[in-house]
Structure formats: structure tokens, C-alpha cells
C-alpha positions as CSV (number, residue, x, y, z in Angstrom):
1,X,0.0,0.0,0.0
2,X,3.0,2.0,0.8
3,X,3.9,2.4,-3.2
4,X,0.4,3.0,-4.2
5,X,0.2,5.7,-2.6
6,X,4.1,7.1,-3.0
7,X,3.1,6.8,-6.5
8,X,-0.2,8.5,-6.4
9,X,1.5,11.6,-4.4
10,X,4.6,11.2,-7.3
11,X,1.8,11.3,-9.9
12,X,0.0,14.5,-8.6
13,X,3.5,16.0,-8.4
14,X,4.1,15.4,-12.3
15,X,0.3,16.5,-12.7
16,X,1.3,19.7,-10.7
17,X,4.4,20.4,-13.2
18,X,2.7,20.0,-16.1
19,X,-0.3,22.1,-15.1
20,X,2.1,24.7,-14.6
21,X,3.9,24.8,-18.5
22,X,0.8,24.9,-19.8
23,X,0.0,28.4,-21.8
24,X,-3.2,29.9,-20.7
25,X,-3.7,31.3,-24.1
26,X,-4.0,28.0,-25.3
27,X,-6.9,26.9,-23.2
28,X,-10.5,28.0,-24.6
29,X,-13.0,29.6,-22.7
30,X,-15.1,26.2,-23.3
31,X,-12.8,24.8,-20.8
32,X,-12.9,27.4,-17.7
33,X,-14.4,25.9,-14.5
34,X,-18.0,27.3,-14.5
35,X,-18.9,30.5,-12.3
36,X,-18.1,29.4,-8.5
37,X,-20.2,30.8,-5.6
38,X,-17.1,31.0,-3.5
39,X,-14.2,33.4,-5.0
40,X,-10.3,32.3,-3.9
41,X,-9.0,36.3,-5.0
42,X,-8.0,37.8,-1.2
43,X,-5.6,37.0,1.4
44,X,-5.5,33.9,3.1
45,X,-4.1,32.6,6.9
46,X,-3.4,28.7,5.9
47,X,-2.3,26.6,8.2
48,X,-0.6,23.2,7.3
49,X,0.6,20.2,9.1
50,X,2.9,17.9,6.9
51,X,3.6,14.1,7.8
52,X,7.0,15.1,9.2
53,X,6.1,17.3,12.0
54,X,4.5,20.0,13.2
55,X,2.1,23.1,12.6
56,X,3.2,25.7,10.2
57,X,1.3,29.0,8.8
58,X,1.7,31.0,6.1
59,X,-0.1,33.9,4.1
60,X,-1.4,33.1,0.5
61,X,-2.5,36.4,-0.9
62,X,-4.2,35.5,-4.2
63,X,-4.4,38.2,-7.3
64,X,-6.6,37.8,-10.4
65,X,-5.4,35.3,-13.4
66,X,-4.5,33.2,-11.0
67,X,-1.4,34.7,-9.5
68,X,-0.1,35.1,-5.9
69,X,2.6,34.9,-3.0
70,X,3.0,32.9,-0.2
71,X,4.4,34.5,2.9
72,X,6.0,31.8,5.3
73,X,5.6,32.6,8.7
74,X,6.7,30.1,10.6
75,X,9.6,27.9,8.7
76,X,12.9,29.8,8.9
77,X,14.8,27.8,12.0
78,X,13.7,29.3,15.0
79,X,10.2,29.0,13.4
80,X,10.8,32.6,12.6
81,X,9.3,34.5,9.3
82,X,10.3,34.2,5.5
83,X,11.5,38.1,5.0
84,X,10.5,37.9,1.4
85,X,7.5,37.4,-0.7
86,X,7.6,33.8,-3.1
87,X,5.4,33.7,-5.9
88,X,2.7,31.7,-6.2
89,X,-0.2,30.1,-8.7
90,X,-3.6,29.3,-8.0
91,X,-6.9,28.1,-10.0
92,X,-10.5,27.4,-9.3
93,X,-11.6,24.3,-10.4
94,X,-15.2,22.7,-10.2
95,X,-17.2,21.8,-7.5
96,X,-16.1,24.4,-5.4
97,X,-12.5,23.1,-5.6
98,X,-9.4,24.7,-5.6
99,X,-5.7,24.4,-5.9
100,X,-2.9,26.4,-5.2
101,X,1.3,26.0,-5.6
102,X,4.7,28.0,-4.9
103,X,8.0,27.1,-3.7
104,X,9.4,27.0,0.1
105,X,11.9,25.8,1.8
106,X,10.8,24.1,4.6
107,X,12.1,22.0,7.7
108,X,11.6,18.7,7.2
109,X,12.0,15.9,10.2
110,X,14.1,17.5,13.2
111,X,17.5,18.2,11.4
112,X,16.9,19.3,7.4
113,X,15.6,21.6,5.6
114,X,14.5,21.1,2.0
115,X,13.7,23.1,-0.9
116,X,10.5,22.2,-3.0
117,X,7.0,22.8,-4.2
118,X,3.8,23.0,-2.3
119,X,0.9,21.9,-3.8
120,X,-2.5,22.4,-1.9
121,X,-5.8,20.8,-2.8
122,X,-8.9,21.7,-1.1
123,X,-12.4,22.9,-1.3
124,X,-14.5,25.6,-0.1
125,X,-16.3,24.5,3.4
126,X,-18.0,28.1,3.2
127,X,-16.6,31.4,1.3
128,X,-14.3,32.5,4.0
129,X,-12.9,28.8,5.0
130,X,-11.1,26.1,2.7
131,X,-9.8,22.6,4.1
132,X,-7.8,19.7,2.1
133,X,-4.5,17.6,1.6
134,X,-1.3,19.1,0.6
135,X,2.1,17.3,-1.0
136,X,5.7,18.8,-0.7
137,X,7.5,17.7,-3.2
138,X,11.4,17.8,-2.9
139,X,14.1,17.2,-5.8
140,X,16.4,15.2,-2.8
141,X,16.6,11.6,-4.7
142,X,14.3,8.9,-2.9
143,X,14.5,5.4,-4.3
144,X,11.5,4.1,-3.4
145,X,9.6,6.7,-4.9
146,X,8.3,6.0,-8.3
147,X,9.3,9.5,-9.4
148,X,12.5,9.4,-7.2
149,X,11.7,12.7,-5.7
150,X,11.2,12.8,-1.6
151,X,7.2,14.0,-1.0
152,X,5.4,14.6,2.2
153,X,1.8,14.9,2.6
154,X,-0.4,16.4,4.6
155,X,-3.2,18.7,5.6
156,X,-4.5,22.6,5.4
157,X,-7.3,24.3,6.3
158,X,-7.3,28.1,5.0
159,X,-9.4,30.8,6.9
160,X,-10.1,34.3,4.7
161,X,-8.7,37.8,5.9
162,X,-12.0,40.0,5.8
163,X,-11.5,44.0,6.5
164,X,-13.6,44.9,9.9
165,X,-13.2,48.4,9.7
């Protein structure tokens, strides 16, 4: 069972890459997700726990066309704050689904730190509160992998900044 699913989270990685080279002129209106009740444009509090360990947070602050940043809050050692902005993509899919990806670097265990890609998965609960599963993908060499990439999975649940002025 162990493969099956190291392959599954190695074939959502590859899925995740590819999505990413695709040009967006090239994709007909035809095949948009249909209007969405819920909207994923704003700012974000996400927090994440990945198989390796413990609690982390970060700030997605998603733009139209499906840009963004993440702001890492937590995962410099000393769990202190990323200084600087990383980009990131998003896109709303059907069903009230979303997905959204950018680069970190990220403790993993209690001694490393690795670079990779974050790729979240999750779906609306209500318009202000997303939950789902989330893969880091690494480029560190794993053998047992089916991709040979190191992964991690995990969890997220994503709460919406609103303005109370």
C-alpha cells in the first residue's frame, strides 16, 4: 500500500508540473471551470501540518489570473518568518475546488531543511474557510519513490482575511 500511494502523491507531483507549463492562451474559454459561488481572489491565513512534523502557517495572498505569494511565517529555523514574498499560482476548479502552488523551503524531520514545491488541494467548506490535503515535493533523490523525488503529505485548512473596519 505503501507504493500505491508514494506513486499516487509522485503522480500529482508530475500532474502539478505539467499544469504549470501549460499556456493559458492556449486553453478555450469552453474549458474554464464554471462561475463558482465562493471566489479564492483575497488573502488567506493557511495553516498546514505535513507528515514530518508540526504546525506551520503561512499567508497566501491570491491576485486575479491566477497569481499570488505565499508568505512563510513560521519555517525559517527558529520558526521565525520568511522576509521575502515567493510567488505563487492558483486556480479554481469545479465543485467548489481549488488548488494552489509555490516554492518554500521548509524544515523537514528535526535536522533538514528542504527546498521544494507546495501543492495544496482543497475545497470551499463556506466562502471564507477552505480545508484539504497538501504534497511537498522535494528534488532530494528517494529510491522508493516512483518519481525518485522525496514527497510529504499532509493537511491545510485556509481561513479568509476580511477588513472589519
Amino acid at each position: 500500500m505503501g507504493i500505491q500511494i508514494r506513486f499516487f502523491v509522485g503522480f500529482l507531483a508530475l500532474m502539478a508540473v505539467i499544469a504549470a507549463k501549460v499556456d493559458p492562451v492556449q486553453i478555450s474559454l469552453s474549458q474554464t471551470a464554471p462561475p463558482s459561488a465562493h471566489a479564492l481572489t483575497g488573502r488567506w491565513r493557511v495553516r498546514f501540518i505535513l507528515s514530518s512534523g508540526g504546525e506551520k502557517n503561512l499567508i497566501f495572498d491570491s491576485k486575479a489570473k491566477g497569481t499570488g505569494s505565499f508568505l512563510l511565517l513560521d519555517t525559517r529555523p527558529g520558526d521565525k518568518a520568511e522576509p521575502d514574498l515567493l510567488p505563487a499560482v492558483w486556480s479554481q476548479l469545479t465543485n467548489n475546488r481549488v488548488s494552489f502552488s509555490g516554492e518554500a523551503e521548509l524544515p523537514i524531520g528535526t535536522c533538514c531543511r528542504e527546498r521544494g514545491t507546495l501543492i495544496f488541494k482543497g475545497k470551499f467548506e463556506s466562502s471564507n474557510y477552505i480545508s484539504g490535503k497538501l504534497i511537498f515535493v522535494t528534488s532530494v533523490d528517494e529510491e522508493e519513490s516512483p518519481y525518485k523525488f522525496r514527497s510529504e503529505v499532509g493537511t491545510f485548512t485556509a481561513t479568509r482575511f476580511t477588513d472589519r473596519r
